[in-house]
N, C-alpha and C positions, 0 to 999 in steps of 0.2 A: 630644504636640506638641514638647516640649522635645526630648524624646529623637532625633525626626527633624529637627530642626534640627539638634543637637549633630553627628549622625551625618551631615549631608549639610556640614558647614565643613569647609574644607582642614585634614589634619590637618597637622603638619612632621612635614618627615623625619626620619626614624630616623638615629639616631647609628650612623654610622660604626665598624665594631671597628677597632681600631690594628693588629689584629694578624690577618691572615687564618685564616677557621675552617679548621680539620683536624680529623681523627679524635681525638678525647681520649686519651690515654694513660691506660690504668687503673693505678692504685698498687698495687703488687705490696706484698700483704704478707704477708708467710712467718714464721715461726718465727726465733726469733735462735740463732745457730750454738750458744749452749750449751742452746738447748729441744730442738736436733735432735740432738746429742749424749746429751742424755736420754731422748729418746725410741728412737736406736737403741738403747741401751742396755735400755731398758724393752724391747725387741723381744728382741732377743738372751734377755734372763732369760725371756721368758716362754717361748720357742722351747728353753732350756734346758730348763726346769720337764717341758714337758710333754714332750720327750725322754723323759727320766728316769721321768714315769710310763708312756710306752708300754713301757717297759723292763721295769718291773712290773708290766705286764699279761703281757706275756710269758714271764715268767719263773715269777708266782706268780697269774696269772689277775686280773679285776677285782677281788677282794675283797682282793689283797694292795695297792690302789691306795687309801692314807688321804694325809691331808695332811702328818701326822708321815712318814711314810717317803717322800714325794715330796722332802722340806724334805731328811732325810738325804742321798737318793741326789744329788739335785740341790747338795749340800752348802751350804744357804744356810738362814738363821733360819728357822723356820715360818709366822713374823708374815708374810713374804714370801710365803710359797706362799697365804695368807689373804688377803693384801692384793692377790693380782693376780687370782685367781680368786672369793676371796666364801667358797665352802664346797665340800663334796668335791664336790656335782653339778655348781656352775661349773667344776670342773678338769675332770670327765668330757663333761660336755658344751664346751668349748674341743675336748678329743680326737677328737669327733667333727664341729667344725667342717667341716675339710678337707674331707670325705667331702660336707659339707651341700651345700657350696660346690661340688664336681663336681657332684653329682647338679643340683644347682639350675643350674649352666651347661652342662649336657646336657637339660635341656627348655627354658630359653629360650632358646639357641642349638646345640646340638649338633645332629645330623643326625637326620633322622625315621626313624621315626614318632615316638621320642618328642620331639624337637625341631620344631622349626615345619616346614611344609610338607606336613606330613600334613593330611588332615582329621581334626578334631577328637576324634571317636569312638575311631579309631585312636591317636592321643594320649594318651589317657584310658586304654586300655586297657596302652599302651606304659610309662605314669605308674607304673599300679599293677604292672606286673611289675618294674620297677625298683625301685622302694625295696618291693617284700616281700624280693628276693635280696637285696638291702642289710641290711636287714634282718634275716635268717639269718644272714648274714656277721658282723655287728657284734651278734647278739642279747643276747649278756652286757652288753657294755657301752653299750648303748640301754637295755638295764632298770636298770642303776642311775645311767644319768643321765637318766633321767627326773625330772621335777621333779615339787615335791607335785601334788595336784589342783587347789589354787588358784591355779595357774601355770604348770599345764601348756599349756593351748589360749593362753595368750598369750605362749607361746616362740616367739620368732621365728621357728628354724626348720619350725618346725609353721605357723606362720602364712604361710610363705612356701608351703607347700608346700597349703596350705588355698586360698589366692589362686590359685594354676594353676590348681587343679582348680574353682574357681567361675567360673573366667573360661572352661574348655574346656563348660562345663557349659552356661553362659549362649549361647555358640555352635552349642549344640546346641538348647536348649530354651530359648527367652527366655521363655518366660511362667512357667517352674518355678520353684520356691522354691530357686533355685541355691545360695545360703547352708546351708541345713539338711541339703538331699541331700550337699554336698559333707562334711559332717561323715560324716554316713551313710558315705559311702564311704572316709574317712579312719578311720573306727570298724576297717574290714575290716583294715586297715593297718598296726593298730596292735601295736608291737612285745610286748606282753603275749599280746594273742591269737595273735600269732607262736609263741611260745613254746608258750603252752599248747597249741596244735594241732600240734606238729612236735616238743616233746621230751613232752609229758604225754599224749596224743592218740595220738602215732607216727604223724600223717599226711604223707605226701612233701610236699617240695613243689610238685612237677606238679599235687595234687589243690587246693593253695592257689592257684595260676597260673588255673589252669579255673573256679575260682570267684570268683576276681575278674572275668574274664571274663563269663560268667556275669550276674554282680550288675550289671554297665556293661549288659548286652543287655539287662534287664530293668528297667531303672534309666532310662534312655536311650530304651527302646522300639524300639531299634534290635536287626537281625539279626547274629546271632553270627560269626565268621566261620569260613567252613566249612575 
């Protein structure tokens, strides 16, 4: 009873703003001119750095790519080339950044099949013929920047590359254990068995191409394409 009394008495009016609403201005706030100067700068070293090891990869393959001769050729302390990368698989894996980053903005937006606008299936299959020749291309140096075993499946770029294929997965078959299978088919993938099928093996790559295929028809339930 109280409550519906309280609630049915004239309330007063509402005060007045002095000053009419508008849109709020949001407070910008940025880096100060000597944090942005430090950090071009931390850009520049790091773009140097890894110059300098693509340079020896070039020259002397991945195994002539340590921290000591990155530090040399790049001509800067060691403790530097440690401090911006971590250990020699963070330098190797930075190297192969770039490469991530294409390959990753060619299936979320690049032109299908393996970019959007395909149906799914065809995606999937589009997915794994792209990063096997990726793959072949960069083989040396995807096997030694791979990270240990207890770090490898939560590298980001594996992770990113794990999330497509469970999301294209899920699009096809919602009721399947999209999670597991998508390991399953990332297993196919993986730049070791790369290796060992194409320089220990001698198998083409056309026969690695048809069996990923292949493994999606049988995987999917779906028809191969003729």
């Amino acid at each position: 009873m109280l409550y519906a009394v309280f609630m049915s008495s004239v309330l007063p009016p509402l005060p007045q703003p002095q000053e009419p609403f508008d849109t709020p201005e949001l407070l910008e706030v940025g880096p100060a001119p000597e944090e942005q100067c430090l950090r071009a700068d931390a850009a520049r070293n790091r773009a140097r750095l890894l110059e300098a090891a693509a340079r020896l990869i070039a020259e002397h393959g991945v195994a002539g790519v340590t921290m000591e001769a990155v530090a040399t050729a790049a001509e800067v302390g060691k403790g530097t080339v440690f401090r911006r990368f971590g250990d020699r698989t963070g330098l190797l894996m930075a190297l192969l950044d770039h490469s991530s980053r294409q390959l990753q903005a060619d299936f979320l937006g690049g032109p299908p099949p393996l970019g959007p606008g395909a149906p799914p299936v065809e995606r999937l299959r589009a997915f794994g013929v792209a990063v096997l020749y990726r793959s072949a291309d960069q083989l040396d140096l995807q096997l030694a920047a791979q990270p240990e075993a207890t770090r490898r499946y939560a590298n980001p770029p594996v992770q990113a590359l794990r999330t497509h294929v469970t999301m294209l997965l899920r699009r096809i078959d919602p009721e399947a254990d999209c999670d597991l299978l998508a390991q399953t088919l990332l297993a196919y993938l993986d730049p070791a068995l790369v290796h060992h099928l194409t320089r220990q093996c001698g198998m083409p790559m056309e026969r690695l191409e048809a069996g990923w295929i292949d493994l999606v028809a049988r995987i999917t339930r779906t028809e191969p394409p003729r």
